[in-house]
C-alpha positions, 0 to 999 in steps of 0.5 A: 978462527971459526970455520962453518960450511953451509949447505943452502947458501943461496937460499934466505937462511943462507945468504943471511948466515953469510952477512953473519959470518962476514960481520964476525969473521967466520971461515967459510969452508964449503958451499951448496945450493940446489940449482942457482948457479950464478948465485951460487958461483958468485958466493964461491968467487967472493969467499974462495971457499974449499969446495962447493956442491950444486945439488942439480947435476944438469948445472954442473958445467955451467958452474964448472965454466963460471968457476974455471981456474979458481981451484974450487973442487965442484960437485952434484947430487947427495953425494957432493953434500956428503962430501961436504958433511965430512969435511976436516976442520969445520967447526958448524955445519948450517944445514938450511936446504929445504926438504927431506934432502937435508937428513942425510947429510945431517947424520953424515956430519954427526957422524964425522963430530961437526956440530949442525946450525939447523934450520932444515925442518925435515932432518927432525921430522922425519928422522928425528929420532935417528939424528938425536941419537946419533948426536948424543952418541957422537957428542955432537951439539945442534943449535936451532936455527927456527926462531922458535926453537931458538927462543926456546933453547934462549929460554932454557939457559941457565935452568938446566937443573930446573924442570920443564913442565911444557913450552908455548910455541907462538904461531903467526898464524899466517896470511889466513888467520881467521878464515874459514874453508869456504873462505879459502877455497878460491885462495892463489899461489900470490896470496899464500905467498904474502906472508904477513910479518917474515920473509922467507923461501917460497915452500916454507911460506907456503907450510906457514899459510897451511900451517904445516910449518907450525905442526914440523916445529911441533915436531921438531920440539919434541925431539930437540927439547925431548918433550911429549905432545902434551907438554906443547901448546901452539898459540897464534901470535899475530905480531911475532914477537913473542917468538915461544916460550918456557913454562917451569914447574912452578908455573913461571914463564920466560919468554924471548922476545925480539923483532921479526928478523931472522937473522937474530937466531941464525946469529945465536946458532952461530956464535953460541954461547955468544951475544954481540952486536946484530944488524937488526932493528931494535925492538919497541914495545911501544911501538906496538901497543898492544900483543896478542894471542889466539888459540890456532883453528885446528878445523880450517887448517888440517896439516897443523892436526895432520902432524900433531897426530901423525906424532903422536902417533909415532914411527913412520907417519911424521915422516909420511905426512912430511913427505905427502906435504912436500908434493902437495906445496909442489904442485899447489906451486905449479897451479896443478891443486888448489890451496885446501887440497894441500891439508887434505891430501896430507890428512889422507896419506896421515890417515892411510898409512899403516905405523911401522917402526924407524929404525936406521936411514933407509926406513925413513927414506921408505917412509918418504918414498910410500907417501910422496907416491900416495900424494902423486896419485892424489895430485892426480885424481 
């Protein structure tokens, strides 16, 4: 029996991964969530699994008392989703919490030898290319979780002789698609959050309407498929079907396609190199006449040209903006900043911060600390 831990049970990714491993008979060996206790303790009493992790130590008694008497070792904080990294006997670690949290244990799970379903953008943004390292050092597979990626990778079996000569990575475009800045000046946290064609957490639904969701795959890309910011283009897709695709040397593309469900690519990470039944729809292409495809406004929208820079760039600035970006959806969320200032308060720490070379953990964590403090005093101008 496969065995997977899962650190963002709670979350879309993970309730979903648990439907996957439920159907295909995957053990379930540990769980983590940030602070939905009930949730999370009810997963726990479903699965029996070893171990569970509330990342918030301020819930840890009250998942203590919800879980009394099942003989489930609980933790809290970094540490307890370290200790979840290190476990024995786990085949897949899914690592589908949100933010700059999820880096660490991604290297401590490659350090113990577990191959890593990642669906944490910031694990590869920030430290991408730490955690590529360490994984071709340890011989440690990542599957990505990302529908894009997850096109990608599909798009690249059985061409592994063959050169890449770049890949389209297909965009939604989001809820504001086609709108300008005046446009969106008076935009509001329900609006942003009506995403068009997925369902998602609140903070990845936000990058998706500033399109800084599209910029961390761009960089995601790189690292996973070792590519050059050139190699990449972005194309707005609005149906989402087209979820990305490969362009070969001699100018062929090979595309993956499918409906707009997650759970086709959480399902791919999980099983690889397995294809079996999915609970999803099954996808019509009559049903939508037409697809298109659009070039992305790279004017409206300044976290996506933040973070091609900021890449190209290198060093220490993926890891700024990604920061300054996780303060700024914070506050657009609790009404402390308007919608455009999200893109300019990444553009201005990406602008202003000085490159400086990644070499281990802490650099990164420095560079995160250097650009959420520059994003607080924003906020707060």
């Amino acid at each position: 029996m496969k065995t997977m831990t899962i650190l963002g049970s709670t979350g879309s990714i993970g309730t979903q991964a648990l439907e996957v491993a439920a159907k295909h008979n995957i053990k379930v060996k540990a769980l983590a969530a940030n602070s939905d206790v009930e949730k999370l303790a009810a997963q726990a009493k479903e699965l029996m699994p070893e171990r569970v992790c509330i990342y918030r130590e301020d819930k840890k008694a009250e998942l203590e008392k919800l879980l009394s008497g099942t003989g489930i070792k609980i933790s809290t904080g970094m540490e307890g989703l370290k200790e979840i990294a290190r476990m024995d006997g786990v085949d897949i670690m899914l690592n589908s919490v949100v933010g700059m949290v999820g880096l660490v244990p991604t290297l401590t799970a490659i350090e113990k030898g577990t191959d890593i379903a990642l669906a944490n953008k910031e694990t590869l943004v920030a430290g991408g290319e730490l955690v590529i390292k360490a994984a071709a050092e340890k011989g440690v597979k990542i599957y990505p979780v990302d529908s894009e990626h997850s096109a990608i990778f599909q798009c690249l079996q059985g061409n592994e002789g063959n050169k890449l000569k770049g890949i389209i990575l297909t965009a939604s475009g989001g809820p504001f698609f086609g709108k300008t800045k005046s446009d969106l000046e008076g935009v509001t946290v329900e609006q942003a959050l009506n995403h068009p064609n997925w369902s998602m957490g609140r903070k990845i639904t936000i990058d998706s309407a500033t399109l800084m969701n599209k910029g961390l795959e761009f960089i995601e890309a790189m690292w996973l498929f070792k590519l050059r910011p050139e190699q990449i283009e972005i194309v707005v897709h609005r149906q989402s079907v087209v979820h990305s695709a490969v362009e070969y040397e001699d100018n062929s593309v090979i595309a993956q396609l499918g409906v707009p469900d997650m759970k086709i690519p959480i399902q791919y990470a999980l099983l690889y190199p397995e294809r079996v039944e999915c609970d999803v729809k099954k996808l019509s292409l009559t049903d939508y006449g037409k697809l298109t495809f659009e070039k992305p406004d790279y004017d409206t929208f300044d976290c996506l040209r933040a973070c091609i820079k900021a890449v190209t760039i290198g060093g220490n600035l993926p890891a700024a903006v990604n920061g300054a970006n996780e303060e700024a959806v914070a506050a657009f969320l609790d009404g402390r900043i308007n919608f455009l200032d999200i893109g300019r308060i990444v553009m201005n720490v990406c602008e202003n911060t000085p490159r400086e070379e990644i070499k281990c953990v802490e650099d990164v964590l420095e560079a995160d600390r250097k650009a959420r403090e520059r994003a607080k005093k924003l906020i707060g101008a």
